[in-house]
TIVO-2410 file (N, C-alpha, C; in nm, 3 decimals):
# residues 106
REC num residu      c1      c2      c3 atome chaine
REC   1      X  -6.878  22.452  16.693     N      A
REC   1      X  -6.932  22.583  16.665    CA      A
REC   1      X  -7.055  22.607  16.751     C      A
REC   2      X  -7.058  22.769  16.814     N      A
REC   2      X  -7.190  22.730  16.869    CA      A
REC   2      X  -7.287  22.821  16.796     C      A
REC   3      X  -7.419  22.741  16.787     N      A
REC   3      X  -7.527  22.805  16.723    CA      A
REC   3      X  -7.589  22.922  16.746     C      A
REC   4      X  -7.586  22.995  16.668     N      A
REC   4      X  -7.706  23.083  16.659    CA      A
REC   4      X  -7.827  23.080  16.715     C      A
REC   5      X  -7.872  23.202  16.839     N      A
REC   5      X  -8.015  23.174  16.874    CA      A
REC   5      X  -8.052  23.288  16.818     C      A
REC   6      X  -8.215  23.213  16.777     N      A
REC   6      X  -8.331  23.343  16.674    CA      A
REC   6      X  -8.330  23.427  16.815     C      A
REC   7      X  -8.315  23.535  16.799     N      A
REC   7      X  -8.398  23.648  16.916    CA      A
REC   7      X  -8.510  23.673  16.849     C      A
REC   8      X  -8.591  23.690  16.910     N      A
REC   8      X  -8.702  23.711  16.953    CA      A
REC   8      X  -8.772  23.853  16.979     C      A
REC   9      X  -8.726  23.950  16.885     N      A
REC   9      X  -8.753  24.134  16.946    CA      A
REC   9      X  -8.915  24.172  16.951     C      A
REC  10      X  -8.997  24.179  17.029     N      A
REC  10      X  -9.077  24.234  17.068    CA      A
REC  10      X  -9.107  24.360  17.118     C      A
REC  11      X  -9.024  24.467  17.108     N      A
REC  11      X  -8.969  24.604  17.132    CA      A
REC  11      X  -9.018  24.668  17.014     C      A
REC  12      X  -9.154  24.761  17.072     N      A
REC  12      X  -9.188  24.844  16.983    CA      A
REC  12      X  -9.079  24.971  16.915     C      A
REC  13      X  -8.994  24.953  17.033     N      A
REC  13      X  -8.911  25.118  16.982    CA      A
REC  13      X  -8.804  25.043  16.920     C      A
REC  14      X  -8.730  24.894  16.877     N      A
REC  14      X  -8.624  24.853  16.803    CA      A
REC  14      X  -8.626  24.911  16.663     C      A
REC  15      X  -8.548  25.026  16.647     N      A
REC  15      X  -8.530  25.016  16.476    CA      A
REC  15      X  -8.535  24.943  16.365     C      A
REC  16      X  -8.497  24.798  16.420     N      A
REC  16      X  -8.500  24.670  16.255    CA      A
REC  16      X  -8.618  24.633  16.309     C      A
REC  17      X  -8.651  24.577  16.407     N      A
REC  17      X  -8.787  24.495  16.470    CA      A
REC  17      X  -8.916  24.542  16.483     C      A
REC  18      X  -8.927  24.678  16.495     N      A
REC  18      X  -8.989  24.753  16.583    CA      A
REC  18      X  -9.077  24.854  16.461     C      A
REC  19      X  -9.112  24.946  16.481     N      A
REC  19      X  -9.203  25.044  16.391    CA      A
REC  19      X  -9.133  25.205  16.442     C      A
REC  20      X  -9.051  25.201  16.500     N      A
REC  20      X  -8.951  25.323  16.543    CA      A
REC  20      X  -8.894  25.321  16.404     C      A
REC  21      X  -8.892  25.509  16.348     N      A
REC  21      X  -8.811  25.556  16.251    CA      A
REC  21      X  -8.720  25.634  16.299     C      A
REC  22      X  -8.609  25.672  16.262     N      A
REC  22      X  -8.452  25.752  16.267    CA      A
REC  22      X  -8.443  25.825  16.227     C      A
REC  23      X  -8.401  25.980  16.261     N      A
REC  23      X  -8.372  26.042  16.203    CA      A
REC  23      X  -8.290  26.137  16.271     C      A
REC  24      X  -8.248  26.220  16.178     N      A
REC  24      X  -8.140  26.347  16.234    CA      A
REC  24      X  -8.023  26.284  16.301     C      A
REC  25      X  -7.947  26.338  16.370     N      A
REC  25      X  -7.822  26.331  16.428    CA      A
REC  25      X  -7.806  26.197  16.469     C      A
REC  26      X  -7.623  26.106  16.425     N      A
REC  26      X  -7.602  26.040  16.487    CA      A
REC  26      X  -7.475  26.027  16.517     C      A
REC  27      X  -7.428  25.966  16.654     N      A
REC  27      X  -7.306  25.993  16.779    CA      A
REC  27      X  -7.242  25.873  16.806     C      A
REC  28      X  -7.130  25.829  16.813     N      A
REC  28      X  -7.079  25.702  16.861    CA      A
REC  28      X  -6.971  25.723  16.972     C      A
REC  29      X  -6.996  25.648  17.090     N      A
REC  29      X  -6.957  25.670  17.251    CA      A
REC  29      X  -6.900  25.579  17.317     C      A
REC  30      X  -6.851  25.563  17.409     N      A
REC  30      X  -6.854  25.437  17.495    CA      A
REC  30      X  -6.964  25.419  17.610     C      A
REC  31      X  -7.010  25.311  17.579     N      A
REC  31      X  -7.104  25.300  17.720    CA      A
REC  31      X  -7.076  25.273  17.869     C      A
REC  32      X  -7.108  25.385  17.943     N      A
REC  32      X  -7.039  25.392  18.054    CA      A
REC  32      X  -7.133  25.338  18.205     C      A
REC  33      X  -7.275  25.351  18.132     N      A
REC  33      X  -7.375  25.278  18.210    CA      A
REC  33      X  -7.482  25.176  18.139     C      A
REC  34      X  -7.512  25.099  18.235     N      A
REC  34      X  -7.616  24.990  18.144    CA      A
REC  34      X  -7.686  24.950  18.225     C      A
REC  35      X  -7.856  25.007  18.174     N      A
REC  35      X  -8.008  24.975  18.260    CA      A
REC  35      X  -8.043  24.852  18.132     C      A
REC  36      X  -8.191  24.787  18.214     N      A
REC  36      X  -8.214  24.734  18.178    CA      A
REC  36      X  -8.285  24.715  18.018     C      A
REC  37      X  -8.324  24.835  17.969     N      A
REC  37      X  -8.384  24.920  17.848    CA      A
REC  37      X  -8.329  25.058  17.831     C      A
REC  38      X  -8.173  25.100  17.840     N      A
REC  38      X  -8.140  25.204  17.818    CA      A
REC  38      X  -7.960  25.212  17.860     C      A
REC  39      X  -7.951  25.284  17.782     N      A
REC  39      X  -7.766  25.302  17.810    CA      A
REC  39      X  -7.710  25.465  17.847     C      A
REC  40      X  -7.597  25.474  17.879     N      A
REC  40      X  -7.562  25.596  17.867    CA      A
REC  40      X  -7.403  25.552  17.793     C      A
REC  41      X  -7.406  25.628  17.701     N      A
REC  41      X  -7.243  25.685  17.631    CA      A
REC  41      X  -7.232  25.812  17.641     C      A
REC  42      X  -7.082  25.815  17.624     N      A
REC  42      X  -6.960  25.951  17.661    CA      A
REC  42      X  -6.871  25.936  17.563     C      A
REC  43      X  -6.876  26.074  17.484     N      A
REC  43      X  -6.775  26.095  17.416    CA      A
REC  43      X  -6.746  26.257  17.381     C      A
REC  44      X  -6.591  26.238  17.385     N      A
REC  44      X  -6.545  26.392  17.383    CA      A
REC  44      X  -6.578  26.467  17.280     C      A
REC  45      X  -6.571  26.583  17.282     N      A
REC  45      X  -6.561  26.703  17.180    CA      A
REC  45      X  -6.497  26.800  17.206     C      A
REC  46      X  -6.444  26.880  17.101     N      A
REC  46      X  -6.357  27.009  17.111    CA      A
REC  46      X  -6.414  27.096  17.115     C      A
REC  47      X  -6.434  27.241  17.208     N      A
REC  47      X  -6.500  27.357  17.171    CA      A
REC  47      X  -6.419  27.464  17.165     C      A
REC  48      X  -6.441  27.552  17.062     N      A
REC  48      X  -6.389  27.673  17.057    CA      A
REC  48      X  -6.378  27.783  17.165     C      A
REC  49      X  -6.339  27.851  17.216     N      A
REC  49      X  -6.301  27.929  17.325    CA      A
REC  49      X  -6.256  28.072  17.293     C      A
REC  50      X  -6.352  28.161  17.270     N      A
REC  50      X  -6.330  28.269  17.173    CA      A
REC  50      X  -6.243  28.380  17.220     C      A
REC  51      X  -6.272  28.351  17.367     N      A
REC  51      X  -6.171  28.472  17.461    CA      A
REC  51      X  -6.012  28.443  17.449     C      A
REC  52      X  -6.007  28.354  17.468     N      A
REC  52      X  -5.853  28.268  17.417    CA      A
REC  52      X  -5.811  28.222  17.296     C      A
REC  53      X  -5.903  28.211  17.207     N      A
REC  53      X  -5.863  28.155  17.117    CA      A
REC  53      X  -5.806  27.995  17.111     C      A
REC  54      X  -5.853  27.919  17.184     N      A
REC  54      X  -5.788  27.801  17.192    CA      A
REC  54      X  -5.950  27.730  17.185     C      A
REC  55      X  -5.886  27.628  17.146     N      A
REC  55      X  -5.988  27.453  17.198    CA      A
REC  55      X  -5.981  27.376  17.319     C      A
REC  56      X  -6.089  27.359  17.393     N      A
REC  56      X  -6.105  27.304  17.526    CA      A
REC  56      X  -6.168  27.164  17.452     C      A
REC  57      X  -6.124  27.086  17.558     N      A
REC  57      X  -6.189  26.920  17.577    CA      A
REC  57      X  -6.286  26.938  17.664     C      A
REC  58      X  -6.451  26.890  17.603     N      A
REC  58      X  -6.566  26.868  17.649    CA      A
REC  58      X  -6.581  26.735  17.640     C      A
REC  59      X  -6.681  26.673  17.737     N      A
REC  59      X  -6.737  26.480  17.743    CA      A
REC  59      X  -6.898  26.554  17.771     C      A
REC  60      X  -6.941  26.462  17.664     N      A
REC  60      X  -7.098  26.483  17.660    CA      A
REC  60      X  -7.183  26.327  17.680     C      A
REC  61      X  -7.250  26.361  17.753     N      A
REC  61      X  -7.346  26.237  17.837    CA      A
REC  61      X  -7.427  26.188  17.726     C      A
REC  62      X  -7.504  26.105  17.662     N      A
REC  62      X  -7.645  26.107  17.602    CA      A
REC  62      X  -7.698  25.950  17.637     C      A
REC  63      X  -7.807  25.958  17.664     N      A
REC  63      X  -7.887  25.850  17.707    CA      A
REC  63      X  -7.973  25.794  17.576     C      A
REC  64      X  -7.974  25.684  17.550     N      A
REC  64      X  -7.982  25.588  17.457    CA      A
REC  64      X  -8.078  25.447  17.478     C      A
REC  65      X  -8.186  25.450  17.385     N      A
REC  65      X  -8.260  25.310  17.438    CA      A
REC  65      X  -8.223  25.183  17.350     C      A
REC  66      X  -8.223  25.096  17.448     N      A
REC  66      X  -8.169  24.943  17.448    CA      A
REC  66      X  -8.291  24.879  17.424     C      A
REC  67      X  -8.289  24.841  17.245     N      A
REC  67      X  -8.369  24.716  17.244    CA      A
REC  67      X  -8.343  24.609  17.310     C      A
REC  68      X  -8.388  24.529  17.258     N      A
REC  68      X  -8.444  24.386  17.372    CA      A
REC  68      X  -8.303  24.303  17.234     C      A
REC  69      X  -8.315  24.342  17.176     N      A
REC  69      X  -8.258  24.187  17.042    CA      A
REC  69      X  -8.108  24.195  17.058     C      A
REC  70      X  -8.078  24.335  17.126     N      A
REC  70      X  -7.888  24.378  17.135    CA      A
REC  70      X  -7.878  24.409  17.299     C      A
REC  71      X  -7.956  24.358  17.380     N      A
REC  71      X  -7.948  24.356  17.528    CA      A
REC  71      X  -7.786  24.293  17.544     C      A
REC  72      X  -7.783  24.176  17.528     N      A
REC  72      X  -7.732  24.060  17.559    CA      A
REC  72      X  -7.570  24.095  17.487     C      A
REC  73      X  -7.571  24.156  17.331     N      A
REC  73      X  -7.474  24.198  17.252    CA      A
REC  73      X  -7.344  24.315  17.366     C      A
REC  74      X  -7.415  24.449  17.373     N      A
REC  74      X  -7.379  24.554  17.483    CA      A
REC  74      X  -7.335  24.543  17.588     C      A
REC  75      X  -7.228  24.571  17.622     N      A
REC  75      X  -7.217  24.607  17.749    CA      A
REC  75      X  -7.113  24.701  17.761     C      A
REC  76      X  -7.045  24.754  17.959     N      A
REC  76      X  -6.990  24.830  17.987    CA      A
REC  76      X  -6.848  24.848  17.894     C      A
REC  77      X  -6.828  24.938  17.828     N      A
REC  77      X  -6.704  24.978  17.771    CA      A
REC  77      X  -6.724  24.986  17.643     C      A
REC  78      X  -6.811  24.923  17.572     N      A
REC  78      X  -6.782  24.877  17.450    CA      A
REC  78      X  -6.814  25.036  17.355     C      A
REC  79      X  -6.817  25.047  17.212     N      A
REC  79      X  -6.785  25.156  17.155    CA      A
REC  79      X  -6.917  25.124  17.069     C      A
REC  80      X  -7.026  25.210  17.051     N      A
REC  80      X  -7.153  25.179  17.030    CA      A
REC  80      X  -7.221  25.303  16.898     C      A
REC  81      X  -7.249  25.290  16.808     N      A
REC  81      X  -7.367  25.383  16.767    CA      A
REC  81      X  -7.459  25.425  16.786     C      A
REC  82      X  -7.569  25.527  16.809     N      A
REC  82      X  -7.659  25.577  16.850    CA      A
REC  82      X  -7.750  25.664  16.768     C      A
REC  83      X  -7.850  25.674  16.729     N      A
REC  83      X  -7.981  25.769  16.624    CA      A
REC  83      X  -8.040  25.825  16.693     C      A
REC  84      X  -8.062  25.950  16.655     N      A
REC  84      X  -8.203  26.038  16.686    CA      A
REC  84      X  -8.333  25.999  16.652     C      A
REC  85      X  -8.429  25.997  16.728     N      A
REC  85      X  -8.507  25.953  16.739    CA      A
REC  85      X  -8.607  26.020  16.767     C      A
REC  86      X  -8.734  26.036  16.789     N      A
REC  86      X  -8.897  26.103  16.833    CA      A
REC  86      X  -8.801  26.082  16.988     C      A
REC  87      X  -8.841  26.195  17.084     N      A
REC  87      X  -8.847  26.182  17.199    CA      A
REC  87      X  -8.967  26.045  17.272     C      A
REC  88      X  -8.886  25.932  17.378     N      A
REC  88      X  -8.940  25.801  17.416    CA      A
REC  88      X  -8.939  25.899  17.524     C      A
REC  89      X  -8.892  25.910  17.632     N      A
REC  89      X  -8.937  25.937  17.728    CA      A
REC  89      X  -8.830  26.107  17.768     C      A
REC  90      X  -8.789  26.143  17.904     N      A
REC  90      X  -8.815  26.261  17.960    CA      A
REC  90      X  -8.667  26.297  17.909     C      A
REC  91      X  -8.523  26.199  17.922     N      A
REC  91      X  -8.474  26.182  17.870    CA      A
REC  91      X  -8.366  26.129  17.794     C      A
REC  92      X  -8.446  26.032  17.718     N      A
REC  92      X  -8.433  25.975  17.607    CA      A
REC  92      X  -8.512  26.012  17.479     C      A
REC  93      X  -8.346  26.006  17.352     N      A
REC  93      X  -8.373  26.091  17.233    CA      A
REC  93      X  -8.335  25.999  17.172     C      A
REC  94      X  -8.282  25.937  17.202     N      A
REC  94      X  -8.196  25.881  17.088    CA      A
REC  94      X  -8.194  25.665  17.106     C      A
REC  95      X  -8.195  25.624  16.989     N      A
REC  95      X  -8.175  25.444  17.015    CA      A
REC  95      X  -8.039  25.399  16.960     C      A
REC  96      X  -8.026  25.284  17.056     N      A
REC  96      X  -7.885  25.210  16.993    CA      A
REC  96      X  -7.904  25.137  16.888     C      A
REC  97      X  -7.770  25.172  16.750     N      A
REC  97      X  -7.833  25.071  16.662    CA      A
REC  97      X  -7.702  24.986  16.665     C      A
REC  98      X  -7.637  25.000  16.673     N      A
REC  98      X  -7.495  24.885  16.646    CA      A
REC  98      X  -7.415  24.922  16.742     C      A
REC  99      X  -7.329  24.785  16.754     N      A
REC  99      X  -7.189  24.790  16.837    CA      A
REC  99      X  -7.082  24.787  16.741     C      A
REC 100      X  -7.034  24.875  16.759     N      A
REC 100      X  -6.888  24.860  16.674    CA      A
REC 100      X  -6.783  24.834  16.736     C      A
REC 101      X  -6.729  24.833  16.859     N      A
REC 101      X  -6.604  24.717  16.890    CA      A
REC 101      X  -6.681  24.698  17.031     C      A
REC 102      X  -6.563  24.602  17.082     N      A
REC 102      X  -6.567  24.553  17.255    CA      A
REC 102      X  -6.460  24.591  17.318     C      A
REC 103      X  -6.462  24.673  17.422     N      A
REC 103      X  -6.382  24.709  17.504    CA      A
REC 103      X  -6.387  24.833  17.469     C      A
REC 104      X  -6.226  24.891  17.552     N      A
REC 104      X  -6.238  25.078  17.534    CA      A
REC 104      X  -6.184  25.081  17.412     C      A
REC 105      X  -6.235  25.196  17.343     N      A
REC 105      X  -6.182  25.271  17.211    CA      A
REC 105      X  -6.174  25.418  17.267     C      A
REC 106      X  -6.054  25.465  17.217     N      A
REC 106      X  -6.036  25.609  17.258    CA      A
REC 106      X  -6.025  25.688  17.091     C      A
***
């Protein structure tokens, strides 16, 4: 079996670790890019189309900050949760709090 290592989160903005609170809206995506303190996920939505009357397929971008304790957890593809958050920087709104699978989920 292999052991468990303690992480170590020192990340003021980590939700469990950290003194960052959550609130309002939350989105689950695939991550399609991965910085060193930040992600981007994509996931579709339907919009109404009033001239036609039909539903179009939209993909919406949102940029997401990467604690330090789920660096290592994340990566490209995987299917991720995300919180609203106080605006961190120009833009980033929102933090990652969980991974919910590995690989693509459609």
């Amino acid at each position: 079996m292999a052991t468990q290592e303690k992480i170590i989160c020192n990340d003021k903005f980590c939700p469990k670790h950290g003194s960052m609170s959550t609130r309002g809206r939350s989105f689950k995506g695939t991550v399609i890019r991965k910085f060193p303190k930040r992600v981007v996920i994509e996931f579709d939505r339907t919009v109404f189309i009033k001239k036609y009357e039909r539903y179009a397929k939209r993909k919406t971008k949102l940029h997401a900050r990467l604690p330090e304790c789920m660096f290592n957890e994340i990566n490209l593809g995987d299917y991720i949760e995300i919180i609203e958050c106080r605006p961190i920087s120009k833009i980033v709104h929102f933090i990652a709090v969980q991974k919910i699978t590995g690989g693509n989920k459609q």
